[in-house]
C-alpha positions as CSV (number, residue, x, y, z in Angstrom):
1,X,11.0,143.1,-31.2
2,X,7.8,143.8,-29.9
3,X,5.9,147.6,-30.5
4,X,7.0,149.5,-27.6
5,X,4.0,152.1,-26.0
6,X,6.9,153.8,-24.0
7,X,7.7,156.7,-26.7
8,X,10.9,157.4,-24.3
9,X,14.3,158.3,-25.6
10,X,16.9,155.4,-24.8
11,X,18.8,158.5,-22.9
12,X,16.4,158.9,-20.9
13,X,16.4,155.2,-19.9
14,X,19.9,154.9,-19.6
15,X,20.1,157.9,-16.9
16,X,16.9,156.1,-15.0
17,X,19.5,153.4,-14.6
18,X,22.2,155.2,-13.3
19,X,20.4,156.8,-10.9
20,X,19.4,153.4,-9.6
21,X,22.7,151.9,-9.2
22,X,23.6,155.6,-7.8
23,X,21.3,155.3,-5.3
24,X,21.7,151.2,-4.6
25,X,25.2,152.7,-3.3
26,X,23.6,155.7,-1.3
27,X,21.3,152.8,0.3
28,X,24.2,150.8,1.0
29,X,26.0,153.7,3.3
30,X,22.7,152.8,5.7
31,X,24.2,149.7,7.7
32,X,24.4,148.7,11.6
33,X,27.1,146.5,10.2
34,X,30.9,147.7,10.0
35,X,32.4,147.0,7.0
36,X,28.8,145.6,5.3
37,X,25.3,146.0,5.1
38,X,22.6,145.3,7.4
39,X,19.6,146.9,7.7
40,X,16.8,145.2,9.7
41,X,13.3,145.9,11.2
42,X,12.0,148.7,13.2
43,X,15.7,149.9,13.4
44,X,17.1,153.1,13.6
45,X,18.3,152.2,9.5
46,X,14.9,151.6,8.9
47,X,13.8,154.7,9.9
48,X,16.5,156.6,7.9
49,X,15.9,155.0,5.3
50,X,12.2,155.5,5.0
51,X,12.9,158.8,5.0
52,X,15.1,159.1,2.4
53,X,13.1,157.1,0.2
54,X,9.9,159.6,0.9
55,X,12.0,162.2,-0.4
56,X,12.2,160.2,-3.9
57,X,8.8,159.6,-3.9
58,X,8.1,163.4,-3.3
59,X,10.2,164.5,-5.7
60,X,8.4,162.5,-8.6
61,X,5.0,163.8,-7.8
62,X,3.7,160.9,-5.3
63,X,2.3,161.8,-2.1
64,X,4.0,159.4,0.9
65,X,3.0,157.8,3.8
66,X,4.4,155.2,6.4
67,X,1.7,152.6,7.1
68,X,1.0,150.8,10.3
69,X,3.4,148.1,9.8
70,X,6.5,150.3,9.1
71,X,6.2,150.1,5.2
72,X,6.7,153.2,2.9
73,X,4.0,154.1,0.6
74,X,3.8,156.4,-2.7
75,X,1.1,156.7,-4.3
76,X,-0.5,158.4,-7.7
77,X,-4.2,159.1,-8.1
78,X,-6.7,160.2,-5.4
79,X,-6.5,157.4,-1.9
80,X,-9.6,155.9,-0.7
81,X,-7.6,156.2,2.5
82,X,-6.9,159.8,2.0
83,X,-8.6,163.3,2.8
84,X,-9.3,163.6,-1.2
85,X,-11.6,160.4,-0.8
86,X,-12.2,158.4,-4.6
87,X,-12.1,154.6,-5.2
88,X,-9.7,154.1,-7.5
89,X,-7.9,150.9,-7.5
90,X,-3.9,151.0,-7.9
91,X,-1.1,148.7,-9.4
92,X,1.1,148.3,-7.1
93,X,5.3,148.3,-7.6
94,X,8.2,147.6,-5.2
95,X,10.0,145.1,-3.0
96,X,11.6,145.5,0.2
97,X,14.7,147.8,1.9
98,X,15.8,145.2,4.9
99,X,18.8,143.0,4.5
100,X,20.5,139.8,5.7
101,X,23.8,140.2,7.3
102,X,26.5,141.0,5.1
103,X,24.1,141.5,2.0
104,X,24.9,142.7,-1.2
105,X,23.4,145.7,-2.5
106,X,20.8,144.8,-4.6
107,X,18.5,142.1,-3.3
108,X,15.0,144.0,-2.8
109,X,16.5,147.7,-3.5
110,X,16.3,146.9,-6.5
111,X,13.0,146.6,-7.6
112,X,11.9,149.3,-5.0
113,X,14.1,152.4,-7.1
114,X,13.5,150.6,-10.1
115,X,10.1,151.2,-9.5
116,X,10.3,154.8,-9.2
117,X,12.5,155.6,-12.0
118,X,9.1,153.7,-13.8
119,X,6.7,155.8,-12.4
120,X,9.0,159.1,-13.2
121,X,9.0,157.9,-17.0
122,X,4.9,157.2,-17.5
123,X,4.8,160.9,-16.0
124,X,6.9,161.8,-18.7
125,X,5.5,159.6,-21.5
126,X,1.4,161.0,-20.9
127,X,2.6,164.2,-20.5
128,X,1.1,164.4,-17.1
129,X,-2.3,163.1,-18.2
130,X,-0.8,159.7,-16.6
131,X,-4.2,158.7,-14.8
132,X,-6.7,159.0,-17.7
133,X,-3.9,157.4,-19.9
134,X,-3.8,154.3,-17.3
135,X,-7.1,153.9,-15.8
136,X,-5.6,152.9,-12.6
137,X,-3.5,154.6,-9.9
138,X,0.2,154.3,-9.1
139,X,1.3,152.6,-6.0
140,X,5.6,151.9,-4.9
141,X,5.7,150.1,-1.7
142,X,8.9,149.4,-0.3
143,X,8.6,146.4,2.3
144,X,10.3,145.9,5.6
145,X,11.1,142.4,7.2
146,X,11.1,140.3,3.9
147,X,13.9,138.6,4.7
148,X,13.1,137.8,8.6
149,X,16.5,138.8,9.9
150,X,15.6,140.9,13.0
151,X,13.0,138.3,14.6
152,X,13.6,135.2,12.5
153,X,10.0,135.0,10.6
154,X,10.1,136.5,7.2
155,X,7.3,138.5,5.2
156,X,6.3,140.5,8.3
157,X,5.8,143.9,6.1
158,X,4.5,142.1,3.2
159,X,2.0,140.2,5.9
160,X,0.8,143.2,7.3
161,X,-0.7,144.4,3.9
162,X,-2.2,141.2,2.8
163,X,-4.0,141.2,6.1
164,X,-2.3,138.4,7.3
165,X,-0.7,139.0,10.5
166,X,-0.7,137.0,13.6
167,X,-0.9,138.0,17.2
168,X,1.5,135.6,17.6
169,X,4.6,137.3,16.1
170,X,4.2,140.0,19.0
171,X,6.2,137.3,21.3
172,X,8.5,137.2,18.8
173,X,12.3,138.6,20.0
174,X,15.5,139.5,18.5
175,X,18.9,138.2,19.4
176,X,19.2,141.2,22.2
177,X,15.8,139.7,23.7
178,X,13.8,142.9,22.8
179,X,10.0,141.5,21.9
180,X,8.5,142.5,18.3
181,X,5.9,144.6,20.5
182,X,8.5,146.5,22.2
183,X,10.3,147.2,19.0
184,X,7.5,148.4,17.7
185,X,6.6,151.2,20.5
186,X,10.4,151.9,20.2
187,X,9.8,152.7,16.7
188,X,7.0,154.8,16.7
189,X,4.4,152.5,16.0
190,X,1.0,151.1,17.4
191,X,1.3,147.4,18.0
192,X,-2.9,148.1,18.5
193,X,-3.3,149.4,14.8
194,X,-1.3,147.1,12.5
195,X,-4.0,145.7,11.3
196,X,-4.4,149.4,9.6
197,X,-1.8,148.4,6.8
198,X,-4.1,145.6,5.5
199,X,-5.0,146.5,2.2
200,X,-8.7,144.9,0.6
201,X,-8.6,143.3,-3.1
202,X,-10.8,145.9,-3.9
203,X,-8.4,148.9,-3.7
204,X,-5.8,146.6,-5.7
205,X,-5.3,145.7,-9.5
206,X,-2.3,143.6,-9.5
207,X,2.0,144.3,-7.5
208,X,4.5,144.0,-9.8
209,X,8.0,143.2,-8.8
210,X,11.6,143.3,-10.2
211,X,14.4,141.8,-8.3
212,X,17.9,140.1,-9.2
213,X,17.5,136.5,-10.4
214,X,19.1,134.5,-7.0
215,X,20.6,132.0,-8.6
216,X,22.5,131.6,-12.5
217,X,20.1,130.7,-15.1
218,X,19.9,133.9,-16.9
219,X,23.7,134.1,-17.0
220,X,23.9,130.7,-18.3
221,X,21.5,131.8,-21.2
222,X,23.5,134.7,-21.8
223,X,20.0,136.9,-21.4
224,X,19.2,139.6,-19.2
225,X,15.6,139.5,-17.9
226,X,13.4,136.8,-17.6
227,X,9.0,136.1,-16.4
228,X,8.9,134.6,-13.2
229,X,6.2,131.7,-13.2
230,X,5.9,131.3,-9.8
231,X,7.8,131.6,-6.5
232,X,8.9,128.4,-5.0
233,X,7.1,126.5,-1.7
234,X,9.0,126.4,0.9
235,X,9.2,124.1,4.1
236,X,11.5,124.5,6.9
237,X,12.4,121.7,9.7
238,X,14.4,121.8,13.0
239,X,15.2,118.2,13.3
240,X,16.5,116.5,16.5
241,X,19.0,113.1,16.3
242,X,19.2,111.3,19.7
243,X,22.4,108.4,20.4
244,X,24.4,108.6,23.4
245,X,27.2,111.0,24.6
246,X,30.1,108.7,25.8
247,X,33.8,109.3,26.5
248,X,36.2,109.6,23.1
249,X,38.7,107.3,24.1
250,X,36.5,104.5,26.5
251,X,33.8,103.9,24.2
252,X,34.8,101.3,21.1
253,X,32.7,101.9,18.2
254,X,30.6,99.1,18.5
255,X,29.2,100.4,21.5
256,X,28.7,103.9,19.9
257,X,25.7,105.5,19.3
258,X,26.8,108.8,17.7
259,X,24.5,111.5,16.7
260,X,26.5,113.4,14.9
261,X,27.8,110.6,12.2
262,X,24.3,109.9,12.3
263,X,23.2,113.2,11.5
264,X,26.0,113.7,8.7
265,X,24.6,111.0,7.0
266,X,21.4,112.4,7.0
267,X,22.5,115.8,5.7
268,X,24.1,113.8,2.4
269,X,21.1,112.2,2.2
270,X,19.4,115.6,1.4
271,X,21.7,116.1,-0.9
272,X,21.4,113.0,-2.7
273,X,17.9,112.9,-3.1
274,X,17.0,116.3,-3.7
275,X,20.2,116.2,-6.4
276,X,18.1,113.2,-8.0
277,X,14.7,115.2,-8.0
278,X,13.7,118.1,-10.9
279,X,13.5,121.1,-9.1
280,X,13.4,120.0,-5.7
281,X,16.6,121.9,-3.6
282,X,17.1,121.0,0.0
283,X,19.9,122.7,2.3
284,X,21.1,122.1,5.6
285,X,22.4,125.4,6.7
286,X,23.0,125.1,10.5
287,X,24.6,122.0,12.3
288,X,25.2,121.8,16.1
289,X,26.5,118.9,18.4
290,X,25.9,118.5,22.2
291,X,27.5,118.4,25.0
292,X,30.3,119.6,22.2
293,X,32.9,118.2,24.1
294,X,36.2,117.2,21.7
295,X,36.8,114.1,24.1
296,X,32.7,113.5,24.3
297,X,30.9,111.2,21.7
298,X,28.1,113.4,20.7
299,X,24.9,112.7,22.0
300,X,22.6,115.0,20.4
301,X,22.4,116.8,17.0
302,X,19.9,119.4,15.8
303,X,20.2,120.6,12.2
304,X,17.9,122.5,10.1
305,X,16.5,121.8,6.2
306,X,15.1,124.3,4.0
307,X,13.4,122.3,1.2
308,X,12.1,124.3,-1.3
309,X,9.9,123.1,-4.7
310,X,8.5,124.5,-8.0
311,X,4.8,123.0,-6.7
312,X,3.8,121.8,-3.3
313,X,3.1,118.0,-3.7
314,X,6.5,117.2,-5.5
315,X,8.3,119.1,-2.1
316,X,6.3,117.1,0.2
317,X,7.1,114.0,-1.8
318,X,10.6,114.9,-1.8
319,X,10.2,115.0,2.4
320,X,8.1,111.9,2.5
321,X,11.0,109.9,0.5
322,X,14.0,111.4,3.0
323,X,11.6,111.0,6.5
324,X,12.0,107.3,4.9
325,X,15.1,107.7,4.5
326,X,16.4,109.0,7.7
327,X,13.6,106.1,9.3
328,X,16.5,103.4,7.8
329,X,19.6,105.8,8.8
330,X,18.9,106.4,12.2
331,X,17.4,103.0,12.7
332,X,20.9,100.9,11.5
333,X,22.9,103.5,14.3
334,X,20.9,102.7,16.9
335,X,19.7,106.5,17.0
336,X,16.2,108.2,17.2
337,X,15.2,111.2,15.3
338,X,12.5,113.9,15.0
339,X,11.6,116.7,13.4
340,X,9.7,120.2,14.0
341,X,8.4,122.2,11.3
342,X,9.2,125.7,11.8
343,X,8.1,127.3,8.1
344,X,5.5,126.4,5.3
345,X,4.3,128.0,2.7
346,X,2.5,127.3,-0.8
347,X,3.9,128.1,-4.1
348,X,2.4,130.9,-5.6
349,X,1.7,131.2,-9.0
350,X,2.6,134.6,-10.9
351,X,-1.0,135.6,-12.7
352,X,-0.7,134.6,-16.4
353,X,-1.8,138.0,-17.4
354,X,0.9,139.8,-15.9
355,X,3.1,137.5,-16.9
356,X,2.1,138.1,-20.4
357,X,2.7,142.2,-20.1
358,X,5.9,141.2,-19.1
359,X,6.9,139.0,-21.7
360,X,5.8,142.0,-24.0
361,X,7.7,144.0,-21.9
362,X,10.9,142.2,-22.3
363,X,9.9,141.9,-26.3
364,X,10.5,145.6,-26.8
365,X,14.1,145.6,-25.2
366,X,16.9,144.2,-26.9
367,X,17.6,142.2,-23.4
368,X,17.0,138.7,-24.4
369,X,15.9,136.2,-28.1
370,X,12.9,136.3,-29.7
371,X,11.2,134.1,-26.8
372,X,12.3,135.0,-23.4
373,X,13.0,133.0,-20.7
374,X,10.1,131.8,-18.3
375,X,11.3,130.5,-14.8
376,X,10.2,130.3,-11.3
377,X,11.9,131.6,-8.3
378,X,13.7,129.3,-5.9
379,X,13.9,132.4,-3.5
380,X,10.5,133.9,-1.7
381,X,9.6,137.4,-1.9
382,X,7.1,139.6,-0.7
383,X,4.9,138.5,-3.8
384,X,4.3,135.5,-1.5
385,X,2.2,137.2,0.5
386,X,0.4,139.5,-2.0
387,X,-0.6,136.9,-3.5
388,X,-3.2,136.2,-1.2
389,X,-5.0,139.7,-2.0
390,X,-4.1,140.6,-5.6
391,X,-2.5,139.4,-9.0
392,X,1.0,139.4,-8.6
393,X,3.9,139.5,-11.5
394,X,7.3,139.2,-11.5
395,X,10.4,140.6,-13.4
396,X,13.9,139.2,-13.0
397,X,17.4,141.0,-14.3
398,X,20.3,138.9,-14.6
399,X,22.5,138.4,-11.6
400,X,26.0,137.8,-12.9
401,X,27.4,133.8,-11.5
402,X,24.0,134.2,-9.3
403,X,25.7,135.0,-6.3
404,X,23.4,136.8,-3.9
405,X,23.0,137.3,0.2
406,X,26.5,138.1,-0.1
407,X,28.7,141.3,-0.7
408,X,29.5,140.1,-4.7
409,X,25.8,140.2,-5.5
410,X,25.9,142.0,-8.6
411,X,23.7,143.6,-11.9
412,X,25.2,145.7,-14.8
413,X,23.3,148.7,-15.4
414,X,22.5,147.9,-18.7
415,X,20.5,145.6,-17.7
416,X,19.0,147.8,-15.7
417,X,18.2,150.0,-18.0
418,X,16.7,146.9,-19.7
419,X,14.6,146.2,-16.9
420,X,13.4,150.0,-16.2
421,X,12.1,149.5,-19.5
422,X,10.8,146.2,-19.5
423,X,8.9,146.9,-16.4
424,X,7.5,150.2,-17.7
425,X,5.9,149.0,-21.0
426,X,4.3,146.2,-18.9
427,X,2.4,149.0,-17.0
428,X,0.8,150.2,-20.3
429,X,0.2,147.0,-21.4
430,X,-1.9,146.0,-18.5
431,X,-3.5,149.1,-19.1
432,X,-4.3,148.0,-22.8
433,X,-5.4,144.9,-21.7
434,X,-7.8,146.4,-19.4
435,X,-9.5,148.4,-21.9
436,X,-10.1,146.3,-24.4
């Protein structure tokens, strides 16, 4: 195992962690959704929540503010941004409080109390004298609109700090036809001053984030936390197939032109080649036929892909080979296809620095071998976006069967406790590094 810099009981640890899963199920009680959770943007949830939060952000010794985009904010050390003035630069910790429907209880709360019960154990470990022992200021942010539920674009929060929003997202409406502006005002906010939330690279050292692995690897390994290389590029298409609607019963088939065997067809096809490709996943998650008649040969399809790559140019090879692909499909059913990009973004590569603290991190738990395990993220998260501004890390904690987005998304607290830990001695060893 590696040296550990923590100097904290494993007592102490293990009651970090249960407060966390504690309050994973006190976060949980904040829903719209009977039965489940969801918690979306600019909602009355969201404002509960940020509240609540505050309060634990208070209580370990960080002064709190909402910013301009509707994220919470704790912070250690004197704010440029503040009354007290000072330019000291802060590591930033957290991850995000909005859900999908139905979520579990984990995704993105996670890493945001996780990162609290880190910055309550440094206060501990220097004995107060936290700043001078660092060299850098504390920062948790807890994200909103991450997972793009609410008004159907993702990283909104996250966007808003990296300085990246665009105007526009304000036409942007939610399934009751309420515009992101409007929501905004309803909330409290000024639509006029969201560009307040940007942050510059200079008031920033590096975000850190834990979050449940989305998907089975570490459980496969039998290992608890792993270093996130990178976080996946994504691109996301709305495609269109044209044939013919015709009556069921009048219309042999070789007169059909259906769209909707076409489309199928076309949906294996993603399967098959993206089954054949390393790291390469593609899904087609929505599927709808017009007129949708039962006694009506469909003449229309539109379906969605989400194709998603460890680097950029093998996922737009991957799209190249299937646009090919559905060319010869299409082409032998007499049918005619197109396709709208509605998403893109660039993998982003975690900084190898922090990914070194937090292999050392990992080293002084007893969480995983010798070596531990180094994979990217096939999900996105807000480090996507950071990443444009700062260093970003990652930390990942086993996610038992790597079910997630769902109600039986799951983590043990002992791994937890692993990860509290993990995640803390990679603070002070960035520090370390820094100083010598």
């Amino acid at each position: 195992m590696t040296a550990s810099l923590l100097h904290i009981s494993p007592d102490a640890i293990a009651a970090s962690a249960r407060r966390v899963m504690g309050r994973c199920d006190e976060l949980a009680r904040e829903t719209s959704m009977d039965g489940g959770i969801e918690r979306v943007y600019l909602s009355p949830e969201h404002a509960r929540v940020n509240r609540l939060v505050a309060e634990w952000m208070r209580e370990i010794g960080m002064s709190t503010r909402q910013d301009a985009a509707g994220n919470q904010i704790g912070r250690l050390g004197s704010d440029p941004r503040g009354a007290t003035g000072g330019d000291e630069p802060a590591l930033m910790l957290g991850s995000h409080l909005d859900t999908v429907p139905d979520a579990g209880r984990f995704d993105g709360m996670l890493g945001v109390l996780m990162a609290m019960e880190v910055v309550r154990l440094l206060r501990v470990r220097t004995d107060d004298q936290w700043r001078s022992a660092l060299g850098f200021a504390l920062e948790i942010i807890a994200f909103w609109d991450e997972e793009g539920t609410r008004f159907g674009t993702a990283l909104l929060g996250s966007s808003a700090v990296a300085g990246t929003w665009k105007d526009e997202w304000w036409k942007l409406t939610d399934a009751d036809g309420t515009t992101l502006r409007q929501a905004f005002l309803e909330f409290g906010l000024d639509p006029g001053r969201v560009g307040e939330a940007a942050r510059r690279p200079d008031e920033l050292i590096g975000y850190l984030e834990a979050h449940i692995e989305q998907g089975p690897e570490l459980d496969r390994r039998g290992e608890s936390l792993a270093v996130v290389s990178s976080i996946a590029s994504a691109r996301r298409f709305l495609l269109t197939v044209e044939g013919e609607a015709r009556h069921a019963g009048g219309t042999p088939y070789d007169m059909r032109r259906d769209a909707l065997l076409g489309a199928s067809e076309g949906a294996l096809a993603v399967e098959r080649i993206c089954r054949a490709e390393h790291h390469i996943i593609g899904t087609v998650g929505r599927f709808e036929a017009f007129p949708g008649g039962v006694n009506i040969v469909p003449g229309e399809v539109q379906f969605s892909l989400d194709l998603r790559g460890e680097f950029d140019g093998e996922r737009d090879r991957v799209w190249h080979s299937l646009s090919g692909e559905l060319d010869e499909i299409m082409g032998r059913r007499g049918l005619r296809w197109r396709a709208r990009e509605i998403h893109s973004a660039a993998a982003v590569a975690c900084a190898p620095l922090l990914q070194d603290v937090i292999r050392e991190g990992i080293g002084t738990t007893t969480a995983t071998a010798e070596d531990p395990a180094t994979i990217f993220s096939r999900a996105g998260h807000d480090g996507m976006a950071m990443g444009g501004i700062t260093d970003i890390g990652m930390l990942f904690l086993r996610n038992p069967d790597g079910i997630s987005h769902h109600p039986a998304e799951s983590v043990s607290t002992g791994d937890v406790a692993h990860g509290i830990r993990a995640l803390a001695e990679a603070v002070l060893n960035l520090s370390h590094a820094r100083t010598t």
